[in-house]
PDBQT receptor file of N, H, CA, C and O in Angstrom, charges set to zero:
ATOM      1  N   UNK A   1       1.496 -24.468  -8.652  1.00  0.00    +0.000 N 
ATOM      2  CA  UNK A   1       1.433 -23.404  -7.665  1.00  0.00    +0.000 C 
ATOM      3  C   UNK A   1       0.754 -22.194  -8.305  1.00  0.00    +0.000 C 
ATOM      4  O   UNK A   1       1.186 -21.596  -9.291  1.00  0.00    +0.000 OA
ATOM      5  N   UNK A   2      -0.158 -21.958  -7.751  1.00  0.00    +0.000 N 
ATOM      6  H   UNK A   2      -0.509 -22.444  -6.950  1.00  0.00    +0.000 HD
ATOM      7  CA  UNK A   2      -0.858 -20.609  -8.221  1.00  0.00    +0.000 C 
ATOM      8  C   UNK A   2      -0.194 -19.327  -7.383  1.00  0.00    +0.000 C 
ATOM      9  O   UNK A   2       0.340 -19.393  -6.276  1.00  0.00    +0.000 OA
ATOM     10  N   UNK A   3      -0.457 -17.604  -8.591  1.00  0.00    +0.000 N 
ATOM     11  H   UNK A   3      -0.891 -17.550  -9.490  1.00  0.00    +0.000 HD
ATOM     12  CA  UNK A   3       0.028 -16.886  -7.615  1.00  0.00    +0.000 C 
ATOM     13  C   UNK A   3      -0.994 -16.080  -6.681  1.00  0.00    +0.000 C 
ATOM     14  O   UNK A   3      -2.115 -15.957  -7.174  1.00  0.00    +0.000 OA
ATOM     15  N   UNK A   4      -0.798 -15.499  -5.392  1.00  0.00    +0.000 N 
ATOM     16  H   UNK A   4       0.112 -15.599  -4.991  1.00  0.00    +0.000 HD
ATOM     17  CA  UNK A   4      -1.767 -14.705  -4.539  1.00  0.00    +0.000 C 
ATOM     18  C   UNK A   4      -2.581 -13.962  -5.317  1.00  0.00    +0.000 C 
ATOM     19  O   UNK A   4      -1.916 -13.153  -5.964  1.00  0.00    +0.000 OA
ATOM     20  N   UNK A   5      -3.898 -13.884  -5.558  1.00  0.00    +0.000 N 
ATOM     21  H   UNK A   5      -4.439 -14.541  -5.033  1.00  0.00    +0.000 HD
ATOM     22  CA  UNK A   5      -4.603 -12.845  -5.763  1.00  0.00    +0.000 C 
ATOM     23  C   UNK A   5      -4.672 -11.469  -5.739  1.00  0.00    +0.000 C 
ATOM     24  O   UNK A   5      -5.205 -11.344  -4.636  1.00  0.00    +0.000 OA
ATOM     25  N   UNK A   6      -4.564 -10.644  -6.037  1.00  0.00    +0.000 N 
ATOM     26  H   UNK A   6      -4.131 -10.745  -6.933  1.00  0.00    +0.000 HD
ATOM     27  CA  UNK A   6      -4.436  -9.274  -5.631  1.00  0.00    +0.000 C 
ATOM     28  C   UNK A   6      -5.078  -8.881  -4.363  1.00  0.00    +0.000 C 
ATOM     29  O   UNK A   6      -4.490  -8.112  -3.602  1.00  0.00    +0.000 OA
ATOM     30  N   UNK A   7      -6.468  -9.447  -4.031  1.00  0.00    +0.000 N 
ATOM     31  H   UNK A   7      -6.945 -10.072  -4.649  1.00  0.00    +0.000 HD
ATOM     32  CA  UNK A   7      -6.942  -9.061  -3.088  1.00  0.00    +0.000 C 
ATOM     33  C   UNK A   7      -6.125  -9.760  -1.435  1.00  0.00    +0.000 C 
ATOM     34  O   UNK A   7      -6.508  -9.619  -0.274  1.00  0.00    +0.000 OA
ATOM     35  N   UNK A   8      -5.195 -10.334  -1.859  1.00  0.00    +0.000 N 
ATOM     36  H   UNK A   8      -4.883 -10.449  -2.803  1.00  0.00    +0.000 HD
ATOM     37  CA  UNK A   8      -4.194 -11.209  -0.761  1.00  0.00    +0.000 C 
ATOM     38  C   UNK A   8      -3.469 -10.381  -0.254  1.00  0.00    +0.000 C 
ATOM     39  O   UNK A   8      -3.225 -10.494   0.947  1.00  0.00    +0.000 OA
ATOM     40  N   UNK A   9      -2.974  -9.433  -0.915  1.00  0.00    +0.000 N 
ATOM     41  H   UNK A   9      -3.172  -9.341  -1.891  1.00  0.00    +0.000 HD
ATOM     42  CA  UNK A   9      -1.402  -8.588  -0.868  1.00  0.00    +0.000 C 
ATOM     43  C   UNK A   9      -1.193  -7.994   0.096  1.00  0.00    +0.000 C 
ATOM     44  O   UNK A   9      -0.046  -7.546   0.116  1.00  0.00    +0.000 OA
ATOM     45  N   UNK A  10      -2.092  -7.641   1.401  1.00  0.00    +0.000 N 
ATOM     46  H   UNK A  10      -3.024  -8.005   1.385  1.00  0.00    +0.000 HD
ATOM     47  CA  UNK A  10      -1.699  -7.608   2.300  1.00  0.00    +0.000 C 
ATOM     48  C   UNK A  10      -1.347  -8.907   3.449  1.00  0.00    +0.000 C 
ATOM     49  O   UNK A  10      -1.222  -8.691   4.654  1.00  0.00    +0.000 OA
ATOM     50  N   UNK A  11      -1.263  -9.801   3.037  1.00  0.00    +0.000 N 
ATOM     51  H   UNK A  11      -1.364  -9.977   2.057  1.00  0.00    +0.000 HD
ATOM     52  CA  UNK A  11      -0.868 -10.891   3.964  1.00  0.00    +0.000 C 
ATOM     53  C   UNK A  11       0.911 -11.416   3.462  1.00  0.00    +0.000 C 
ATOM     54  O   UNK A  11       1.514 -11.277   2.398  1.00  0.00    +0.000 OA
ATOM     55  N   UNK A  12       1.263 -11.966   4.625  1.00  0.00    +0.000 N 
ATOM     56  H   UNK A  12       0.774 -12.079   5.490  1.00  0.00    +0.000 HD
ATOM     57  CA  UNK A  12       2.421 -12.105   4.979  1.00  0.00    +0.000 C 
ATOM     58  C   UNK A  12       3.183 -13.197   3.843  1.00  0.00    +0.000 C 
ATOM     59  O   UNK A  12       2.996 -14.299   4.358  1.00  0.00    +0.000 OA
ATOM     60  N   UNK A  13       3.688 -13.337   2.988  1.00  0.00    +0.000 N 
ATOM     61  H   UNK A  13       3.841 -12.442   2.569  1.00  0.00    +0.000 HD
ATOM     62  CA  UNK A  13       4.644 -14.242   2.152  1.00  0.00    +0.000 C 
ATOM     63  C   UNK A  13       5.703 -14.102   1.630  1.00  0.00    +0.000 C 
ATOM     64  O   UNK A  13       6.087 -14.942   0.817  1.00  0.00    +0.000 OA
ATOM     65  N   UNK A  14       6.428 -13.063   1.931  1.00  0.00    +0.000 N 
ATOM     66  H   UNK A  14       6.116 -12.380   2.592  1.00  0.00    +0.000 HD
ATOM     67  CA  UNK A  14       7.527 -13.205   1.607  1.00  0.00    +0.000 C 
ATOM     68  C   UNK A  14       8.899 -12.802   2.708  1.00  0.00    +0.000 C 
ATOM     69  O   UNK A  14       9.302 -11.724   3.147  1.00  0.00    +0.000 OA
ATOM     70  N   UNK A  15       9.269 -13.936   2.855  1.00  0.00    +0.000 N 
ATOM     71  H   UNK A  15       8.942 -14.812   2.499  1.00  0.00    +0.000 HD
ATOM     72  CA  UNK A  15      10.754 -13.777   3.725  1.00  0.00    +0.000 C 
ATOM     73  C   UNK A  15      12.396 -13.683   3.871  1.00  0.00    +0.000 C 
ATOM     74  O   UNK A  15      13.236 -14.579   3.940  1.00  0.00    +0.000 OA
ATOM     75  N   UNK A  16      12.491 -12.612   3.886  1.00  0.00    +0.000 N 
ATOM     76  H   UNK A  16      11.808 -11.883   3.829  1.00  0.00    +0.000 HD
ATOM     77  CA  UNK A  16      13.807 -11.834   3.882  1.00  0.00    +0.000 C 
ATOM     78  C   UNK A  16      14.825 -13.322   4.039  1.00  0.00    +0.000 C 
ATOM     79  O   UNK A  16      14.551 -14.064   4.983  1.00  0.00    +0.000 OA
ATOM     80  N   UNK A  17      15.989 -13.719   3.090  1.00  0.00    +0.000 N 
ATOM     81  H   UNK A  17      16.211 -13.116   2.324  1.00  0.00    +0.000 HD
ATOM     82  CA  UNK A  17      16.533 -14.340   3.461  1.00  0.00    +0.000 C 
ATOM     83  C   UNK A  17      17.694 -14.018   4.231  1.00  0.00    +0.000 C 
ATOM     84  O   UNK A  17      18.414 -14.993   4.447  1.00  0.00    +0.000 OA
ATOM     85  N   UNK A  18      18.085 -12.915   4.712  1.00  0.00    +0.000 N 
ATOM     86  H   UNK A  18      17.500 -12.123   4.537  1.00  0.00    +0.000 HD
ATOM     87  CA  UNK A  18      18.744 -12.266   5.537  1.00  0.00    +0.000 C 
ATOM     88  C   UNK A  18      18.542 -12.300   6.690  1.00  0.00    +0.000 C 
ATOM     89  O   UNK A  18      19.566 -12.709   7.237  1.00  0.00    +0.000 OA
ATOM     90  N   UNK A  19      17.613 -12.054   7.542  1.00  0.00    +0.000 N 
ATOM     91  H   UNK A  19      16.781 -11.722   7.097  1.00  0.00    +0.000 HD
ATOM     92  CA  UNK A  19      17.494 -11.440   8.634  1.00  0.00    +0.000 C 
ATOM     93  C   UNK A  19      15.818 -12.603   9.066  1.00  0.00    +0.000 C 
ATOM     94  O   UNK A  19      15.336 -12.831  10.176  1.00  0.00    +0.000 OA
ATOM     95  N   UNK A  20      15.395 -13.041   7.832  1.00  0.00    +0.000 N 
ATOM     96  H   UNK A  20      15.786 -12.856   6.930  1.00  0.00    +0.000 HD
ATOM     97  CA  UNK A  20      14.337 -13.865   8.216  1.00  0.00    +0.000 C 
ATOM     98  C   UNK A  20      13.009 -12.950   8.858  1.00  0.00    +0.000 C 
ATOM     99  O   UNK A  20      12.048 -13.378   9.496  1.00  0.00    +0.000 OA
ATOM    100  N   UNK A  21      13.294 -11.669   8.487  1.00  0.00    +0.000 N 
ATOM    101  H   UNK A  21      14.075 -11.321   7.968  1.00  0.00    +0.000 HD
ATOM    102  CA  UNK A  21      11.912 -10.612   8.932  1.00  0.00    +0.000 C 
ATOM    103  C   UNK A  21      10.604 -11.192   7.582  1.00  0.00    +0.000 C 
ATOM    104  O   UNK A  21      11.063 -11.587   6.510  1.00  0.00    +0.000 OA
ATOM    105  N   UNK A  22       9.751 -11.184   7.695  1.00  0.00    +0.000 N 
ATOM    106  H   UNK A  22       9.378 -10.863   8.566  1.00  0.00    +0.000 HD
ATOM    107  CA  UNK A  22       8.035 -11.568   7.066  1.00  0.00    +0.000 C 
ATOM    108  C   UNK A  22       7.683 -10.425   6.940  1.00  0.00    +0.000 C 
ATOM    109  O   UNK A  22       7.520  -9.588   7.828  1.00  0.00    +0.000 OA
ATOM    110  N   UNK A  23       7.467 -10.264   5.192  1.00  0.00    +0.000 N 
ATOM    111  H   UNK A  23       7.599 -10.944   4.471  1.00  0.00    +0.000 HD
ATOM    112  CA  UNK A  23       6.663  -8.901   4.414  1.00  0.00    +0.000 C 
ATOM    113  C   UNK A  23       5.836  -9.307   3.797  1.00  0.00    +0.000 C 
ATOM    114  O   UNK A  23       5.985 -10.337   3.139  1.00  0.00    +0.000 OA
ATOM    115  N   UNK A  24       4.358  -8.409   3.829  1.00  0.00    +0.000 N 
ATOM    116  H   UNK A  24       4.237  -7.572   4.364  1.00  0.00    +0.000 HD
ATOM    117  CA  UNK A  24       3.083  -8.481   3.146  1.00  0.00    +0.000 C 
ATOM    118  C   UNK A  24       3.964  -8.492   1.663  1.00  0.00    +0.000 C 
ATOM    119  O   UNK A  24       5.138  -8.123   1.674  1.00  0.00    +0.000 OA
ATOM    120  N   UNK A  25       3.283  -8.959   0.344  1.00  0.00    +0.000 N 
ATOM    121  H   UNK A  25       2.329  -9.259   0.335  1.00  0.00    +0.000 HD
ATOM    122  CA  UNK A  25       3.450  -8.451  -0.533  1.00  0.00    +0.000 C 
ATOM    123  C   UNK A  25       3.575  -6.963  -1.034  1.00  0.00    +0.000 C 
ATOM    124  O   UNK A  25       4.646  -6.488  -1.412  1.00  0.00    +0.000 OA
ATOM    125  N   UNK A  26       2.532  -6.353  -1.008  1.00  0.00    +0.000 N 
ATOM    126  H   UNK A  26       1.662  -6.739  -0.701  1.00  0.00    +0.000 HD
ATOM    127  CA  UNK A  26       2.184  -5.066  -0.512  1.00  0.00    +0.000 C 
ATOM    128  C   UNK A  26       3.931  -4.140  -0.648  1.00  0.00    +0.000 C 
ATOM    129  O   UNK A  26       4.484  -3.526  -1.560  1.00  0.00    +0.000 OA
ATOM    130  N   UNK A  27       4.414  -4.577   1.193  1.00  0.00    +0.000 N 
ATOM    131  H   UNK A  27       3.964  -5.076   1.934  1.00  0.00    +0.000 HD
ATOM    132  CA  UNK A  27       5.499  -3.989   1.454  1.00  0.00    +0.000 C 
ATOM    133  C   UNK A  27       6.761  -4.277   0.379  1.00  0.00    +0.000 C 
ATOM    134  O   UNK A  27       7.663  -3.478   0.129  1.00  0.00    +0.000 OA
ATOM    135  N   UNK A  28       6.574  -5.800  -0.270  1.00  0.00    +0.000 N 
ATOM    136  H   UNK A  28       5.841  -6.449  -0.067  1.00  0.00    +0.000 HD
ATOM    137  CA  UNK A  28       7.683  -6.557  -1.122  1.00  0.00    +0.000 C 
ATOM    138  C   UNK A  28       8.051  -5.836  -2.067  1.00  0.00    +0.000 C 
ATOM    139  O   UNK A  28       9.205  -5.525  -2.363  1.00  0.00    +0.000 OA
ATOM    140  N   UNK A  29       6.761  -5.448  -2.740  1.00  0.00    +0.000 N 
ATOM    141  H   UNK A  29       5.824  -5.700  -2.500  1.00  0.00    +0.000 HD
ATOM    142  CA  UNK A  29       6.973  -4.715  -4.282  1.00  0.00    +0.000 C 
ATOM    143  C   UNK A  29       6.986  -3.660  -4.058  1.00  0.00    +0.000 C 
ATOM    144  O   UNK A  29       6.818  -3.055  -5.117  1.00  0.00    +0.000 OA
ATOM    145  N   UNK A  30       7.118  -2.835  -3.051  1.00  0.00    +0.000 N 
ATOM    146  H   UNK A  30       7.255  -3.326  -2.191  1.00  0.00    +0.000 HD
ATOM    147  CA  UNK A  30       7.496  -1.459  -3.042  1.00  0.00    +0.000 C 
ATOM    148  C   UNK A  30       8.931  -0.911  -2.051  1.00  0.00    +0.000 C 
ATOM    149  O   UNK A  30       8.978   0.143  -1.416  1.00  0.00    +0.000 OA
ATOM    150  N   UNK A  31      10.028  -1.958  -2.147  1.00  0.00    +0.000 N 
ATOM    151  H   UNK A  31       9.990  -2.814  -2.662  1.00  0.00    +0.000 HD
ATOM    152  CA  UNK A  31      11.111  -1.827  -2.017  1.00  0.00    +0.000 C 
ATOM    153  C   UNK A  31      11.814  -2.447  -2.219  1.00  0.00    +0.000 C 
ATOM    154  O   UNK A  31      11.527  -3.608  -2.511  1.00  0.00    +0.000 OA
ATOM    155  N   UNK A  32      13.236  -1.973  -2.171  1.00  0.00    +0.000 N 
ATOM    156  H   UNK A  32      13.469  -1.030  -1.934  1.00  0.00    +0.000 HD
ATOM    157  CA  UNK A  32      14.582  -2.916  -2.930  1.00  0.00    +0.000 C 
ATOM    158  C   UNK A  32      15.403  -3.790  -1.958  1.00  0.00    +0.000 C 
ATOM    159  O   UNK A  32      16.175  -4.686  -2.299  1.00  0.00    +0.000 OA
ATOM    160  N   UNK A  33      15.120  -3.397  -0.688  1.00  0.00    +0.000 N 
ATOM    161  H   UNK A  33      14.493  -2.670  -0.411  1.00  0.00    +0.000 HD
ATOM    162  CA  UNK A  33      15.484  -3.507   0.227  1.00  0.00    +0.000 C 
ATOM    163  C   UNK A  33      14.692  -4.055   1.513  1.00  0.00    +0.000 C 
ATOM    164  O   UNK A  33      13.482  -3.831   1.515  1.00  0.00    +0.000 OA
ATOM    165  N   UNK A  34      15.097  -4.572   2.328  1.00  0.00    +0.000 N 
ATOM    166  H   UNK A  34      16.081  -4.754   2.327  1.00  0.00    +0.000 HD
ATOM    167  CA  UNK A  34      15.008  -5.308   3.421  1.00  0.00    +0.000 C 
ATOM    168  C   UNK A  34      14.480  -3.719   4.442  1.00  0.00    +0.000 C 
ATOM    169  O   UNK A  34      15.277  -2.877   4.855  1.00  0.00    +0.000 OA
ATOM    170  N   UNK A  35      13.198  -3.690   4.610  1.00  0.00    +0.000 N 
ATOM    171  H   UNK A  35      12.550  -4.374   4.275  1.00  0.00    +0.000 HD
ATOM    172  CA  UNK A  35      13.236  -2.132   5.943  1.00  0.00    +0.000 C 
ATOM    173  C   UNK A  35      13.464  -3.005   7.573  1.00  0.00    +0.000 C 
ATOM    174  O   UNK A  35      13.262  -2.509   8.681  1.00  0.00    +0.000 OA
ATOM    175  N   UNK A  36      13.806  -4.023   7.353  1.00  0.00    +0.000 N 
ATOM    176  H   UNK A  36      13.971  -4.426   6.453  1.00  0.00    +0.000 HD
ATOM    177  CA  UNK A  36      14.141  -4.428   8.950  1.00  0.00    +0.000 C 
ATOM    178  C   UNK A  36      15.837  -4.486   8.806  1.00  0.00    +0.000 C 
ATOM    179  O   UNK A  36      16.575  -4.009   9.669  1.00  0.00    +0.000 OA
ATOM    180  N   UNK A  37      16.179  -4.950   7.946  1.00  0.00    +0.000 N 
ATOM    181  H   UNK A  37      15.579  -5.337   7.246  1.00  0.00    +0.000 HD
ATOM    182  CA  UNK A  37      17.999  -5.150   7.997  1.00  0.00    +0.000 C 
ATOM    183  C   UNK A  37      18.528  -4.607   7.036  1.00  0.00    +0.000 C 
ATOM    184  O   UNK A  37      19.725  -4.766   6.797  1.00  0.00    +0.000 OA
ATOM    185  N   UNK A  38      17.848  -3.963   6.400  1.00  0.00    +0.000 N 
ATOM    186  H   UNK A  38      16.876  -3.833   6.594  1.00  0.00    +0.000 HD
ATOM    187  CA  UNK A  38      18.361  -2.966   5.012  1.00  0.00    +0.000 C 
ATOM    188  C   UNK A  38      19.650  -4.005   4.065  1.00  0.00    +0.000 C 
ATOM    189  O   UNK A  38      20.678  -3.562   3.552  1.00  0.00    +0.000 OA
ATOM    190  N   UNK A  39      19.203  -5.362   4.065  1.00  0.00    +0.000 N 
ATOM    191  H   UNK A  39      18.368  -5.721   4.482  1.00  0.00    +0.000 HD
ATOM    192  CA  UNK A  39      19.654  -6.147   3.225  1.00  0.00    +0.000 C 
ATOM    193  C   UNK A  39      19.026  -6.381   1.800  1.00  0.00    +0.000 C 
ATOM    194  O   UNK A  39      17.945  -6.937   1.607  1.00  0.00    +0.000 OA
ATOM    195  N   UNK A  40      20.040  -5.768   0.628  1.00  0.00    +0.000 N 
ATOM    196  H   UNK A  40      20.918  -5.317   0.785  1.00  0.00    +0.000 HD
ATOM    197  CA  UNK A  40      18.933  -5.453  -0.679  1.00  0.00    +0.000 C 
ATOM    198  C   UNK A  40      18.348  -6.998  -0.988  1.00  0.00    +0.000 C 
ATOM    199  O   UNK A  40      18.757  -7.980  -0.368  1.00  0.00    +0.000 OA
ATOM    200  N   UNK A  41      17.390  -7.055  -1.979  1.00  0.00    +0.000 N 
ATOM    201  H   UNK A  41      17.058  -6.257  -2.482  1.00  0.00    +0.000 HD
ATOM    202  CA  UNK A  41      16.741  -7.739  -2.745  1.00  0.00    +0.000 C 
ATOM    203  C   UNK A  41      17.435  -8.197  -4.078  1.00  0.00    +0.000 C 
ATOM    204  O   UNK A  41      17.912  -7.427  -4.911  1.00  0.00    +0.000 OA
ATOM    205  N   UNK A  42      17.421  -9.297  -4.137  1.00  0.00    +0.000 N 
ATOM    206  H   UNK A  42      17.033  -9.923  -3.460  1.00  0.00    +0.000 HD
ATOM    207  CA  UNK A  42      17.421  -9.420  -5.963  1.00  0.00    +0.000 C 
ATOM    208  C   UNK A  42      16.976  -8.365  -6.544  1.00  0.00    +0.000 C 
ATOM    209  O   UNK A  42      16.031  -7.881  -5.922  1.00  0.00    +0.000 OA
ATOM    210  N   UNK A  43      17.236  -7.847  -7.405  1.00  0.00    +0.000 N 
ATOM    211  H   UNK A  43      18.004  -8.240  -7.911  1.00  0.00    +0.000 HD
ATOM    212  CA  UNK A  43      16.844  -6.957  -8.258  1.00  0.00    +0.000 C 
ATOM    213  C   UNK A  43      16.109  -7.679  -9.704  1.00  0.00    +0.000 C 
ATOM    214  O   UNK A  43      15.104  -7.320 -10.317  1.00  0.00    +0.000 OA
ATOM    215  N   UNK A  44      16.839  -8.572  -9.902  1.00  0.00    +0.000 N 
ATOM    216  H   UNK A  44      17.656  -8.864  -9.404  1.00  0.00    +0.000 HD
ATOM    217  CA  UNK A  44      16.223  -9.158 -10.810  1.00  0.00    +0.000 C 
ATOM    218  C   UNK A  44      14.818  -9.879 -10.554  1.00  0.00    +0.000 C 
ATOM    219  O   UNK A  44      14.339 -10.533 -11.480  1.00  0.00    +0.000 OA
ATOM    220  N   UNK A  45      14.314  -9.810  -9.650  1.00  0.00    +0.000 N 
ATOM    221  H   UNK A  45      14.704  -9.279  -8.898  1.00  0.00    +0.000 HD
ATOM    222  CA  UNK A  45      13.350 -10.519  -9.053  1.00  0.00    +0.000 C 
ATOM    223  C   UNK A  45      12.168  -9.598  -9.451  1.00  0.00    +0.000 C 
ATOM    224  O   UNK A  45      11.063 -10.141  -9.442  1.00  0.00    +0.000 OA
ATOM    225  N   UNK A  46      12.225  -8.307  -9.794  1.00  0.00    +0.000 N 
ATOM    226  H   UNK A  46      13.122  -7.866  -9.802  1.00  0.00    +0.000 HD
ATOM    227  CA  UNK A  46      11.284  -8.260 -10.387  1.00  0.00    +0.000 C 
ATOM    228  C   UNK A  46      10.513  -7.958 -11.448  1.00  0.00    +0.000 C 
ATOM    229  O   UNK A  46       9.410  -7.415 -11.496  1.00  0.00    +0.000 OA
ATOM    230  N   UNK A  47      11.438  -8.500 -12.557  1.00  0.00    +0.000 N 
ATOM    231  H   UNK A  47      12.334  -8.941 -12.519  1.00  0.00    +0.000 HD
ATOM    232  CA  UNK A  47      11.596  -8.675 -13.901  1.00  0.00    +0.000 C 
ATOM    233  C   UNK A  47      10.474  -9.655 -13.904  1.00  0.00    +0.000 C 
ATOM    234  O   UNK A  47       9.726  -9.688 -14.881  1.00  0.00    +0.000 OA
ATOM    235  N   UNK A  48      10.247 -10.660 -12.633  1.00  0.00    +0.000 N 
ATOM    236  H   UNK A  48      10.854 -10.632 -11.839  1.00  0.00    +0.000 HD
ATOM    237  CA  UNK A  48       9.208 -12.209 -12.499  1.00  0.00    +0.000 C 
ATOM    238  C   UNK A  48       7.771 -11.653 -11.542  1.00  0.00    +0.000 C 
ATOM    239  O   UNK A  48       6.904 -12.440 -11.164  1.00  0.00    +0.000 OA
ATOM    240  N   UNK A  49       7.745 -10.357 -11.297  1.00  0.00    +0.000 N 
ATOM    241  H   UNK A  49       8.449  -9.718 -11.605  1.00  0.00    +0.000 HD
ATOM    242  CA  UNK A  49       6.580 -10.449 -10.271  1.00  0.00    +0.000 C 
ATOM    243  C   UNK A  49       5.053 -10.834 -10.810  1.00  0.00    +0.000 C 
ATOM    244  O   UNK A  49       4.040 -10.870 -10.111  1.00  0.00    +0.000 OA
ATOM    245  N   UNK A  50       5.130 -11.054 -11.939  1.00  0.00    +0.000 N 
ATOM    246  H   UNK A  50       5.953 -11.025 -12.506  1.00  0.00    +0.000 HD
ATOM    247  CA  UNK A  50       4.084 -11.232 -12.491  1.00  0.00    +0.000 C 
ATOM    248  C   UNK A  50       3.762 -12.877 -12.342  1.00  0.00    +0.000 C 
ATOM    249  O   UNK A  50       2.782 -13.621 -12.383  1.00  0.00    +0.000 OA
ATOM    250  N   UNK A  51       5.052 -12.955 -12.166  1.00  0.00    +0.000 N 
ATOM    251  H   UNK A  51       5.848 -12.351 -12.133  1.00  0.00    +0.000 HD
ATOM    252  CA  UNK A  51       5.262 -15.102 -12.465  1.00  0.00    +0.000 C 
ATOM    253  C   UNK A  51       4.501 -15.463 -10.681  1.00  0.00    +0.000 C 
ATOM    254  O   UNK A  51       3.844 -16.494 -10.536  1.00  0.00    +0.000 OA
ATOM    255  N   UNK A  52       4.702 -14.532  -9.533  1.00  0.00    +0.000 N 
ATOM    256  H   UNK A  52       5.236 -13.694  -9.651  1.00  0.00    +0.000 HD
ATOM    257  CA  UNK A  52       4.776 -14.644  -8.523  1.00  0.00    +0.000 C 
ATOM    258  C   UNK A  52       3.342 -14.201  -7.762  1.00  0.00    +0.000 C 
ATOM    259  O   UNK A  52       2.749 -14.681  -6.795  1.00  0.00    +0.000 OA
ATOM    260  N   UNK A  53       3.099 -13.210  -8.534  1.00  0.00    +0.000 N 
ATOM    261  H   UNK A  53       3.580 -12.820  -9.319  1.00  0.00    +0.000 HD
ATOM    262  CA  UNK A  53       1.782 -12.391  -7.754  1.00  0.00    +0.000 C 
ATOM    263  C   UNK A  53       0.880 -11.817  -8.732  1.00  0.00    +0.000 C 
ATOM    264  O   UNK A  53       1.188 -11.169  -9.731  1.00  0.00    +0.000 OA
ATOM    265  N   UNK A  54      -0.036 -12.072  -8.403  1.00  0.00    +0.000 N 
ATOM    266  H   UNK A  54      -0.286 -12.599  -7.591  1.00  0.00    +0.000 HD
ATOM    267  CA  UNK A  54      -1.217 -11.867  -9.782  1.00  0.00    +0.000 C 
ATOM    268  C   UNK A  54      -1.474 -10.175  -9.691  1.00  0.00    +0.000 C 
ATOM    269  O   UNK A  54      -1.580  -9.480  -8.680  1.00  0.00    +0.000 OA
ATOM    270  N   UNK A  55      -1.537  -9.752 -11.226  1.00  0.00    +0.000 N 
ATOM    271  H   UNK A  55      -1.451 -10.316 -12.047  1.00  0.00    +0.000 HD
ATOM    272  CA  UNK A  55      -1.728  -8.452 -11.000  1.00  0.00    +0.000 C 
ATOM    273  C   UNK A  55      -2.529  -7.847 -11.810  1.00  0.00    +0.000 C 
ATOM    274  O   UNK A  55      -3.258  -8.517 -12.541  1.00  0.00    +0.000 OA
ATOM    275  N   UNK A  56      -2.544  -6.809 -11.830  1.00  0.00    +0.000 N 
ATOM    276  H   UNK A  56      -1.952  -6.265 -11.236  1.00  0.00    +0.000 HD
ATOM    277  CA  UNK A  56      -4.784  -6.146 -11.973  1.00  0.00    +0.000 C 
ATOM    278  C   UNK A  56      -4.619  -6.436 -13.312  1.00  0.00    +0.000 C 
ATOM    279  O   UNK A  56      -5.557  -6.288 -14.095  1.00  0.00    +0.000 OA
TER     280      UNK A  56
Protein backbone atom coordinates (compact mmCIF):
# COMPACT_ATOMS: atom_id res chain seq x y z
CA UNK A 1 0.00 0.00 0.00
CA UNK A 2 1.45 3.23 -0.93
CA UNK A 3 0.76 6.56 0.93
CA UNK A 4 -1.40 9.64 -0.87
CA UNK A 5 0.82 12.05 -2.40
CA UNK A 6 0.82 15.38 -1.08
CA UNK A 7 -0.70 16.74 -4.02
CA UNK A 8 -3.93 14.26 -3.01
CA UNK A 9 -4.66 15.87 0.39
CA UNK A 10 -7.48 17.39 -0.52
CA UNK A 11 -9.49 14.32 -1.40
CA UNK A 12 -11.63 12.35 0.81
CA UNK A 13 -9.85 9.22 2.94
CA UNK A 14 -10.27 9.24 6.02
CA UNK A 15 -13.39 8.07 8.05
CA UNK A 16 -14.48 9.01 11.37
CA UNK A 17 -15.15 5.76 13.09
CA UNK A 18 -17.75 7.38 15.12
CA UNK A 19 -20.19 9.03 13.33
CA UNK A 20 -18.83 7.63 9.83
CA UNK A 21 -18.51 11.54 8.55
CA UNK A 22 -15.48 11.50 5.35
CA UNK A 23 -12.39 14.00 5.84
CA UNK A 24 -9.95 15.27 3.19
CA UNK A 25 -6.63 14.59 4.65
CA UNK A 26 -6.04 18.16 4.66
CA UNK A 27 -8.97 18.49 7.37
CA UNK A 28 -7.43 15.01 9.24
CA UNK A 29 -4.12 16.45 10.19
CA UNK A 30 -5.30 19.55 11.38
CA UNK A 31 -7.52 18.28 14.16
CA UNK A 32 -7.91 16.07 17.16
CA UNK A 33 -11.21 15.74 16.80
CA UNK A 34 -14.13 14.71 14.79
CA UNK A 35 -15.73 18.63 13.51
CA UNK A 36 -18.98 16.68 12.62
CA UNK A 37 -19.44 14.69 16.10
CA UNK A 38 -16.65 16.16 18.07
CA UNK A 39 -15.58 12.49 18.70
CA UNK A 40 -11.64 12.73 19.49
CA UNK A 41 -9.06 10.91 17.40
CA UNK A 42 -6.36 8.61 18.42
CA UNK A 43 -3.89 10.73 19.44
CA UNK A 44 -1.39 8.44 18.93
CA UNK A 45 -2.13 8.31 15.38
CA UNK A 46 -0.05 10.84 14.71
CA UNK A 47 3.12 9.79 15.92
CA UNK A 48 2.44 7.41 12.18
CA UNK A 49 1.34 10.21 9.75
CA UNK A 50 4.24 9.87 7.94
CA UNK A 51 3.61 5.88 7.68
CA UNK A 52 0.10 7.09 6.19
CA UNK A 53 0.52 10.23 4.05
CA UNK A 54 3.48 11.30 2.18
CA UNK A 55 4.97 14.47 3.25
CA UNK A 56 7.04 17.40 1.61
Amino acid sequence: MSTPPVAERDRHAILCGACGSELTIVEYVAVVRCPTCDSPFNERCRLHHDLYFETR
